[in-house]
Structure formats: structure tokens, C-alpha cells
N, C-alpha and C positions, 0 to 999 in steps of 0.2 A: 192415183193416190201415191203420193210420195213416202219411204219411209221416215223418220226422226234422223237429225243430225245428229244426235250428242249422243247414240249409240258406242261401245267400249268394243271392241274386237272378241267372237266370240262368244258375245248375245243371241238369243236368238228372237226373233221378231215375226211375229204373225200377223199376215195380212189376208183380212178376210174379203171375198166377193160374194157381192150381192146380185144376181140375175135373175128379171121380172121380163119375161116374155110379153109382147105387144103385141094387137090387132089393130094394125093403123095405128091410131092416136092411143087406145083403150088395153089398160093393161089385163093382164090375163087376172084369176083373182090368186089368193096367195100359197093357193094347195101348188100352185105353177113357180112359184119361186124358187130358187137353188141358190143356197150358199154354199161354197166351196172356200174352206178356208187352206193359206202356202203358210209353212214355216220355214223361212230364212235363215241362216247363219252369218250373221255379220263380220265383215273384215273392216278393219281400221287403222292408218296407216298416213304418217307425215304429221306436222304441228295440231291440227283437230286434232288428233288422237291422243295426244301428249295431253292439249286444255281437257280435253274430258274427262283423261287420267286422276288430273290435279285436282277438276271440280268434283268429280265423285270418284274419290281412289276406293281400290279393292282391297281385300284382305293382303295381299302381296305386295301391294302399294305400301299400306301403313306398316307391313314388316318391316319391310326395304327399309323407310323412313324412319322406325324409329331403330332399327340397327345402324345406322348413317349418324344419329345423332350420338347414343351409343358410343362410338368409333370417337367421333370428335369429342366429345365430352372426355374420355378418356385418353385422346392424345392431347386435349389441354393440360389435363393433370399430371399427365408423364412430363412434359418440356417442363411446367415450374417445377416438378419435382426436382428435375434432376437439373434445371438451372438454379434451384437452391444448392446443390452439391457442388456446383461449379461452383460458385458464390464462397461456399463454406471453405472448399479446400483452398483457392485464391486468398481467403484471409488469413490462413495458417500458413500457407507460405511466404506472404507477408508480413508475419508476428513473427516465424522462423527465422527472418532474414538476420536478423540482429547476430543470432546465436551461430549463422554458419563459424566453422573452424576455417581462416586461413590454409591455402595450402599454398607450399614452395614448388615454384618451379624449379625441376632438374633435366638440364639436360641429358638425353644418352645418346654414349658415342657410337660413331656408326662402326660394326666388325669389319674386320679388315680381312680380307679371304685372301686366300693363297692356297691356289692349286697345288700346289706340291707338296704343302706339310698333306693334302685331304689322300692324296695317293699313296704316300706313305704310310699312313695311317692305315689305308684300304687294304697294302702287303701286307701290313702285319697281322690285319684280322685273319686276312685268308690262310698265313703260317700257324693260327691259333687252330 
């Protein structure tokens, strides 16, 4: 006897046995019978395991799945969201441009250093 394929990792599976003692050909009668039944714990593991997932998901399956959608649902609404703000604030900087103030450019001139007035300078602090 084979066990079922479509088994989930973690099941557990009983397989029962039937044993009917014989005389030659002629079975014993049924006080002579023994069943003995094994319980199994199944492991499952590679792509079967994943389809069997999909076709019969568990309670942690449909968490999973609907926290996943959850997530995406929500980071659809966050990007229009805030690609509406991009949007927004691109048009006011566009309606602004009209009203920028000119500004003059002015040159500054570069200082001109001289070691000597800076050491002079430096005496006299130190006399202060």
C-alpha cells in the first residue's frame, strides 16, 4: 500500500494492516485476524509540496497571502499618493516661474593677503 501524494508536510497518516493467518489455501476464521494500525508523520519537500500548498493552502498560507496583498494594495496607494505630490508641487513651480525676482550678478574680488601686515598684526595683539 502506498501512502497519497498530495499530502502537506506535517500530516499525519495512518496506515492500517490487515493479517489473516492461512492453512495452506484456507484462511484461519476471523477471531485469527490482527490489524495493526502505524501512524506516520509526513514530510514534504521541492515543487509537489509548493502545488499542494496552492491547492489546498493552510491557515498560514491564506495569512501569508492575504498580508502580501495587504502590502501591495497599500504600496499602490502610497506611489499615486505621493506621485500626486510630485505632480502638484511641479505645477506650482511652474505657475511660480513667471513671478521669480531677477537677480544681478556681482562679482567678488579675490583678498589679497600679505604676510606681513598678518605678523604685524600678531605683535601687536601679543603687546595688548
Amino acid at each position: 500500500m502506498t501512502p497519497p501524494t498530495n499530502l502537506k508536510n506535517g500530516e499525519e497518516v495512518e496506515i492500517q494492516l490487515t493479517v489473516t493467518p492461512m492453512d495452506e489455501e484456507v484462511p484461519y476464521d476471523s477471531e485469527f485476524t490482527q490489524m495493526v494500525t502505524f501512524t506516520y508523520l509526513t514530510e514534504c519537500s521541492g515543487v509537489s509540496c509548493l502545488v499542494n500548498e496552492i491547492v489546498r493552502p493552510g491557515a498560514q498560507t491564506l495569512a501569508l497571502g492575504v498580508g502580501l496583498v495587504f502590502v501591495l494594495i497599500f504600496a499602490v496607494y502610497r506611489r499615486g499618493k505621493s506621485a500626486g505630490l510630485v505632480n502638484e508641487v511641479n505645477q506650482n513651480f511652474i505657475e511660480s516661474d513667471d513671478e521669480l525676482p531677477v537677480v544681478e550678478e556681482k562679482l567678488i574680488p579675490v583678498p589679497i593677503v600679505e604676510e606681513e601686515d598678518e605678523i604685524e598684526l600678531l605683535d601687536e595683539l601679543e603687546e595688548i
